[in-house]
N, C-alpha and C positions, 0 to 999 in steps of 0.2 A: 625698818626699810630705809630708813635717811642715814644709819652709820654706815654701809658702804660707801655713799656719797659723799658723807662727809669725811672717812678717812681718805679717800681717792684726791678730795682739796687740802687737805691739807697735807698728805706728802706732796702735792703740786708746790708747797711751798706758803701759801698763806695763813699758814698756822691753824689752831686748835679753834679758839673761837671763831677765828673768822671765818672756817669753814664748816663750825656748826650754823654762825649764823645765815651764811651762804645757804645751807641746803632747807634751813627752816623757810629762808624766802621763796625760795626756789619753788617748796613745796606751798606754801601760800597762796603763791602767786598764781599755779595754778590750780586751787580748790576758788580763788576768786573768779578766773576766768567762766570755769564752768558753771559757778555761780550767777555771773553777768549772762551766761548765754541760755541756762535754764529762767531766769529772769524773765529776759526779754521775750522767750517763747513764750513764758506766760500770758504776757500783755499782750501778744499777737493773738492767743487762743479769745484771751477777755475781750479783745477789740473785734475779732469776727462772732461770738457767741450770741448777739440777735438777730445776725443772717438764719441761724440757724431755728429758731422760736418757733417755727410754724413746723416743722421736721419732730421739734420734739414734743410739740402737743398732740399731734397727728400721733407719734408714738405712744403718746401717755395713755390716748383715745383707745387707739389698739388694743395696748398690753390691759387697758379696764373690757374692752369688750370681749376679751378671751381668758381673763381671769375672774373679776369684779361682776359682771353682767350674769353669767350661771350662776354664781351663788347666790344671787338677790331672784333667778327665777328658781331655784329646788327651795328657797324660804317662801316664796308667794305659792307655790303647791303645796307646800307644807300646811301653812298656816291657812290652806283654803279648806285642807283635809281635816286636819285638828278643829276639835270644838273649842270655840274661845269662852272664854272666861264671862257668865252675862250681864257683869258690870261695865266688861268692856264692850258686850254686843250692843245695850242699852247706849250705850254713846254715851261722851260727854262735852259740856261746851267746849267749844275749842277754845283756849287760852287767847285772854286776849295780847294780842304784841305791845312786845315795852313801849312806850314813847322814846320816840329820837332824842336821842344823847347832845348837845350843845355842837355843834357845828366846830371841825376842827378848826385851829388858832390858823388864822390865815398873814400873821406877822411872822416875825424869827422871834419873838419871843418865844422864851422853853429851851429853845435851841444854844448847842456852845457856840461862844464865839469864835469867830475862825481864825485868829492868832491862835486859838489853842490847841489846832490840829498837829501843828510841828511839833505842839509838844507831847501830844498823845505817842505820834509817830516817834519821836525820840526815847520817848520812857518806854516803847515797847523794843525798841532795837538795840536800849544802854544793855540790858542783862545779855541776848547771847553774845556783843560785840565783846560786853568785858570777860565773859568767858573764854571765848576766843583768844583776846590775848594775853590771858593768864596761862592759856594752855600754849599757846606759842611761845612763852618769856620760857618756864618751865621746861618745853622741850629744849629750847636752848643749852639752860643748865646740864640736862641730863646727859646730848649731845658731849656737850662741854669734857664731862665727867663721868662717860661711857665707860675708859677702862678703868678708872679706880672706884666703878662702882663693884665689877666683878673680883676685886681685891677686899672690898668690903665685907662682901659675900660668902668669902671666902674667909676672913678674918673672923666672921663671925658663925661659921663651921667648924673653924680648930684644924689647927693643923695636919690631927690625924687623921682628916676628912679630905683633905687637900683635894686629891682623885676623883672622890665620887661629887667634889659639890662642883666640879671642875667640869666633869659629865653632863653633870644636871644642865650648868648655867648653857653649855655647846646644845644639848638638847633642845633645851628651849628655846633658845636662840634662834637657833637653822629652823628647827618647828615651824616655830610661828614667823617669822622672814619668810620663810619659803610658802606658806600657808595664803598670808596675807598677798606676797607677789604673784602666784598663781590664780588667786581671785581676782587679784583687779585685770590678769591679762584676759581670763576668761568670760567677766564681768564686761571689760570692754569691748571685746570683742560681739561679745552677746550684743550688746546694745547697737555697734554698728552695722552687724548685720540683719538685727529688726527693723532699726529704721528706715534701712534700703529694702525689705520686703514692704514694709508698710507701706511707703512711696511707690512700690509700684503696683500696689493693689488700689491705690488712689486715696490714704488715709491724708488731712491735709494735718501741716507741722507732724512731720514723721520724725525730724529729727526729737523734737522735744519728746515722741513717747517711745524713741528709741533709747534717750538718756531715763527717761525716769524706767526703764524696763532695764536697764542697766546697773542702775544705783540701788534698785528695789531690791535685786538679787543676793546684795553684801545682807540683808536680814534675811535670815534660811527659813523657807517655805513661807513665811505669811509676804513674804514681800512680792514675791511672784506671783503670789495669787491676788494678792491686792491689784498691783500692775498690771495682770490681766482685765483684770475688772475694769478697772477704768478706762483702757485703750477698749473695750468693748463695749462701752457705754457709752464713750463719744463717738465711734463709729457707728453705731446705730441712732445717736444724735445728727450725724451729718449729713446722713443719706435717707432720703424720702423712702428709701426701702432697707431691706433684711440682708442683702448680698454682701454688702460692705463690713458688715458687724462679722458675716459670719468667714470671709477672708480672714478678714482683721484674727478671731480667734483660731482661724485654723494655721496661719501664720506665726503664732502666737504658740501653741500650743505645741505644732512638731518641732519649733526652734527648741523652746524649753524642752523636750523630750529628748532631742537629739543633745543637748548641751549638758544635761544630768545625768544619763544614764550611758552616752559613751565620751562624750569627751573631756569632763569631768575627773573620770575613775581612771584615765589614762593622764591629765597634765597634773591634777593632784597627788596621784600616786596612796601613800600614805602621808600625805603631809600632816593635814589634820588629826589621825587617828584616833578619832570621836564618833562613837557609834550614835546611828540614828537618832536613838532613842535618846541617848545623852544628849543630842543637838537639840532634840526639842524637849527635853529636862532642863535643860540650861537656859535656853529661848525663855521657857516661862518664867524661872527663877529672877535671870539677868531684867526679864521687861517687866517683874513686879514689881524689882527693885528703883529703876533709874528710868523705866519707858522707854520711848524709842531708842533714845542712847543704849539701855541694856540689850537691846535686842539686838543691836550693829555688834556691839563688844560681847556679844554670848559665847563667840566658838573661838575667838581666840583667848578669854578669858579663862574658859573652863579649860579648854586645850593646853595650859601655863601649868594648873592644876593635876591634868592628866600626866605630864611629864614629870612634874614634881615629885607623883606619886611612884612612879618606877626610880626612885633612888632615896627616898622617907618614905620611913616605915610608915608615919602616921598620918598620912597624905594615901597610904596606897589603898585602898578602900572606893578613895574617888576613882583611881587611874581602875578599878574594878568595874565599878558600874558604869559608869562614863566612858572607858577605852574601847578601843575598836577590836580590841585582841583580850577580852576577859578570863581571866584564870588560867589562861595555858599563855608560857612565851612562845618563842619563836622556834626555840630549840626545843622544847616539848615538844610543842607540834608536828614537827620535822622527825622526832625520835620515835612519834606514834606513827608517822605515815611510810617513816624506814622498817617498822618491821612488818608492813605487811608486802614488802618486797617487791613493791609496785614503784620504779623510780620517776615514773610520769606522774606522781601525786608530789612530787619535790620539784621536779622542772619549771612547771607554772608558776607556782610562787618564788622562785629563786627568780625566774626571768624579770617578774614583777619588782623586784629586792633590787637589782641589778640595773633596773632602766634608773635607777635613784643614786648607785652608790656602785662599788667596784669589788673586785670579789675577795678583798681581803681582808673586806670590812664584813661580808658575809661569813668568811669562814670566823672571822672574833667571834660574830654575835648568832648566828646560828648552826653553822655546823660543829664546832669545837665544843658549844655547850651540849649539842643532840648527843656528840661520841663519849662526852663525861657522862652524859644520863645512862649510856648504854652500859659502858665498862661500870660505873657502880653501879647501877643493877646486875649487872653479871658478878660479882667479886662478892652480892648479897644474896645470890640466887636468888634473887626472883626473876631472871630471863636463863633460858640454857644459852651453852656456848654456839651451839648452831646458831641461837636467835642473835646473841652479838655476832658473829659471822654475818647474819644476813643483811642486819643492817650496814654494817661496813660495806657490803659488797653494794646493793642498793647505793650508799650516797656517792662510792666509785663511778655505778652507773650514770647516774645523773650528772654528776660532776664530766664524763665523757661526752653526754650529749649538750650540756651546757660548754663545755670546750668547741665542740665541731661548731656549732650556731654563733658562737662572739669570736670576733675577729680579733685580733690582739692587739697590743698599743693605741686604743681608743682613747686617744687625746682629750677628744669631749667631757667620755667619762671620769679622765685622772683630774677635770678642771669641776668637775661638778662634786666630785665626791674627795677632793682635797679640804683637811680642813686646818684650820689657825695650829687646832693640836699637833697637828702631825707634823706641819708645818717647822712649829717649836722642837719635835722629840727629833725631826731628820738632822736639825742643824746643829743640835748637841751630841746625836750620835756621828755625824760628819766630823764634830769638832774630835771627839774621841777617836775617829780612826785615823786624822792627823796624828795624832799624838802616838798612837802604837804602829804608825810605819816611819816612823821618826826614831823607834828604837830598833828600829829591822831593817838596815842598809843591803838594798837589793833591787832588782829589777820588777820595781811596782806595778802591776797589772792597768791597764787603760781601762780604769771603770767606765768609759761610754762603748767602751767594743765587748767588755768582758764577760765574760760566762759567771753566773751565780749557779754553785750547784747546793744541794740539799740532800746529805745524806744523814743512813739512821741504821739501826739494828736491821736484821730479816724479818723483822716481827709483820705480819697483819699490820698491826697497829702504827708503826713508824713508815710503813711502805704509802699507806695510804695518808701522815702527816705529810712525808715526802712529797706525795702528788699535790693534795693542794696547796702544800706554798707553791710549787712550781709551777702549779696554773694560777695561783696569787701574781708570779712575778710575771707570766709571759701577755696576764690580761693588762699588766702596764707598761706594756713595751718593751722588758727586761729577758735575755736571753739565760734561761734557765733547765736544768736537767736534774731530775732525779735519781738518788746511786742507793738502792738499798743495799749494803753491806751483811752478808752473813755473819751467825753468830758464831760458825767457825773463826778465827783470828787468822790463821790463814788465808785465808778467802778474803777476808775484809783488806788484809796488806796487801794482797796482790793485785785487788779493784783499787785501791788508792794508790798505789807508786806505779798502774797503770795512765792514772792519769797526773802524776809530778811532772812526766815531760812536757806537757800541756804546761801544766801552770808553772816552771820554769819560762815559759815563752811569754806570760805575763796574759795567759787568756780568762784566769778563775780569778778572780779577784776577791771573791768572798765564797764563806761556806757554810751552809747553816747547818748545825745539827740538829736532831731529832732530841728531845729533853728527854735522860732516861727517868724508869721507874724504878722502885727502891731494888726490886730483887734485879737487877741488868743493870747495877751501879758501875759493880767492879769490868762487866764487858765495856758500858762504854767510857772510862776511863784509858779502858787498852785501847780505840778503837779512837778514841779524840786524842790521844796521843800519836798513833800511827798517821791520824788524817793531820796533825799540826807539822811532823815531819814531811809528808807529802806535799805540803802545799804553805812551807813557812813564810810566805810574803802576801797569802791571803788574809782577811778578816775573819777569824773563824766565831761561832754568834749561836746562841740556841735559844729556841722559842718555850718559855714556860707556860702552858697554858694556863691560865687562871681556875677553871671549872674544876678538871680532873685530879685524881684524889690517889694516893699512895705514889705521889712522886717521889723524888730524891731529893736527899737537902739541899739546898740551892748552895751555903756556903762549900759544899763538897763539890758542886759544880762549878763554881767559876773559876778553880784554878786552869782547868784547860784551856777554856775562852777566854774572850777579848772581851765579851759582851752578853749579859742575857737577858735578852728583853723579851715583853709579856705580850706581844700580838703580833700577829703576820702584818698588821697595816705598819709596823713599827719598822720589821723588818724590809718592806716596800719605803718609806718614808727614809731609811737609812742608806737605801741602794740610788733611790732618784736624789737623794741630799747630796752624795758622791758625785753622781755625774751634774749636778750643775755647781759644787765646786771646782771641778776638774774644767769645766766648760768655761 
């Protein structure tokens, strides 16, 4: 949570350490205030707690004559019913009482002497103070040494891993950042809107069990019910009657109701992605180990684990029993819920996927793998060709009603779901398209005005890659059209040098082709050569899916393109890296 802050001061200009040290204080500073101010409520509670004495004897009375008093009379009928024992009927003397013990020491002998309280007091404060700032020096360093830690990491992967330990560390990363800063908003919030209930159900120091109702929640499930506990035990402490206790829990109880179960599953999203049962797997684990410490650090600890596990193999075990998505990904799921030709079983969780991230990054990681599951089960027969038909047709549909509901160029969304990666791949693939309209003296397209268009074979299959890049590009602002080209050659030149007068005027600026498969090699060879004569001052670019299987060799491919990159986010990260170099 402190490296965005900390990189933000130090492009401000005061360098690397000084603005790790800045944000460690920063963050100190205030874990001390809050400390000072749950403190002082303390002493406020301790300092009114014998106004309250006679409220809570009164209570104690009660709760023995409605719990305590019926059992001692169903034992005195008992025991009136039952025949005793007639050693015990016969009696016996009654024992006689000890003599009085020696009169307590009415001096301070026995007692320590009171110099030695400071130092009681200080031996119990040296250990967490020095823990404290061992763990402060420490964050320091790490601040310090954030990016050549992910260089480390990476070093010690091999370079033929580069990609996937690359994945991981972003994984983790955004994970648990995004994890952690959506509990402390919801955490906080939690807390300030108890305390303002409490107050005005007349609880006194509402702010203090509004904080500790707050703070209780970063431990999943026992903290909340502890924190209930207690806010319902001084409430019935402070009021001569039951009214107050039972406000106090009823306040208590629909805040937490309404905070878990809808506002929770909506500001978290999937951030955690730790099923229940793993959160209270780990809770036990983490609090056998280290205690209340472990129980604070259980869900982002195991959550580190879970991620690790979707890119090592010998890690994935945990991301099984512990993740929130067990045995099936995303793109399974997706692929089982397309063939039963219902596109409203894809909507729901696409919209869910989408409040997090933008659709280009959906179509990488779940639609592209659902279409490779599809077509090689079709090419294995274990699906007929109707059933891939129907799926394609299905993710068409949903992909329509997911277009009509999101409005396009959702700035929000391109800021939330931009990351460092893509960041890095747009400004090397910008650097590359300097460099090949640098060898093609001509009337350059206005990458902020221009059209990206998307063509492909007539296939099924290339009609509908067409459409979602094309709703990849338009959901970032980027004006986009899809051209599928028949697999006549005629037809295909006659759609492409219909739109050369277009891009003579400088409106296409780039072109993405559809990636052929092996047997439609030799068509789109004719067909990327026809589209580089139509449009020779565009970028022309084709997407290799990663998943799908029986492609075409990549080195036969890139003599026609400029570029071929491996995801739609790529190809988005290539088209907004253009216009904010042009800009």
């Amino acid at each position: 949570m402190l490296a965005p802050l900390k990189r933000k001061l130090a492009r401000g200009g005061i360098g690397q350490v000084a603005g790790a040290a800045l944000s460690v204080l920063v963050a100190a500073a205030c874990i001390a205030l809050a400390g000072i101010f749950i403190t002082s409520q303390f002493i406020a509670v301790a300092t009114d707690l014998p106004r309250y004495k006679e409220a809570v004897r009164a209570k104690l009375q009660h709760v023995m004559d409605v719990t305590v008093r019926p059992l001692e009379r169903i034992h005195s009928e008992i025991a009136g019913v039952v025949p005793q024992d007639p050693a015990s009927a016969a009696g016996h003397p009654k024992a006689q009482p000890h003599p009085a013990g020696p009169p307590p020491p009415t001096s301070s002998e026995g007692l320590p002497p009171q110099g030695s309280t400071a130092a009681v007091v200080f031996s119990s404060l040296w250990g967490p103070v020095s823990q404290a700032g061992i763990v402060l020096v420490l964050l320091v360093f790490i601040l310090v040494g954030h990016e050549t830690l992910r260089e480390r990491m990476i070093r010690l992967a091999g370079e033929a891993e580069v990609g996937r330990t690359m994945q991981a560390i972003e994984d983790a990363a955004q994970g648990v950042a995004r994890f952690f800063f959506s509990q402390l908003v919801v955490n906080a919030t939690f807390g300030l809107v108890l305390a303002l209930a409490l107050w005005l159900v007349g609880v006194p120091h509402a702010a203090l069990w509004g904080a500790l109702g707050g703070l209780a929640r970063f431990i999943p499930y026992v903290g909340a019910l502890g924190a209930g506990a207690v806010i319902a035990a001084f409430a019935a402490a402070v009021d001569p009657g039951w009214s107050l206790m039972l406000w106090s829990i009823g306040c208590y109880v629909v805040l937490e109701v309404l905070v878990a179960h809808f506002v929770e599953p909506q500001v978290y999203g999937q951030s955690a992605g730790l099923a229940p049962l793993g959160v209270i797997v780990s809770a036990l684990f983490w609090g056998a180990m280290w205690g209340p410490l472990g129980l604070l650090l259980s869900t982002p600890m195991t959550l580190c684990l879970v991620v690790a596990g979707r890119h090592i193999r010998t890690l994935e075990p945990i991301t099984i029993i512990f993740g929130e998505t067990p045995g099936l990904t995303e793109g399974l799921r997706l692929y089982q819920q397309a063939l039963t030709g219902e596109p409203q079983n894809i909507v729901a969780p696409a919209r869910r996927y989408l409040r997090r991230s933008n659709f280009a990054r959906y179509c990488d990681q779940v639609l592209l793998p659902a279409l490779a599951l599809a077509s090689a089960d079709a090419k294995q027969a274990r699906i007929e060709r109707d059933q891939l038909e129907r799926v394609r047709l299905t993710i068409r549909r949903a992909m329509d009603v997911l277009a009509r509901n999101a409005p396009a160029g959702d700035a929000s969304r391109r800021r939330r779901s931009a990351s460092l990666l893509d960041a890095d791949v747009g400004a090397h693939l910008a650097e590359v398209r300097e460099q090949r309209l640098r060898l093609w003296p001509g009337p350059a397209a206005d990458v902020k005005t221009s059209l990206v268009i998307c063509v492909g074979l007539g296939s099924p299959r290339d009609e509908l890659l067409g459409a979602m890049l094309e709703q990849s590009l338009r959901d970032e602002g980027i004006a986009s059209r899809s051209i599928p080209m028949d697999l006549d050659a005629s037809h295909g030149s006659s759609a492409a040098f219909a739109w050369s007068a277009r891009a003579s005027s400088g409106l296409v600026s780039t072109v993405v082709l559809a990636y052929p498969l092996q047997e439609d090699h030799e068509i789109w060879q004719s067909l990327s050569l026809r589209v580089r004569d139509a449009f020779p001052y565009a970028m022309v670019l084709t997407v290799k899916p990663p998943y799908e299987v029986g492609l075409a060799d990549e080195m036969l491919v890139r003599g026609p393109v400029d570029l071929v990159v491996r995801s739609f986010a790529e190809v988005v990260a290539f088209v907004l890296a253009g216009r904010t170099t042009a800009a």
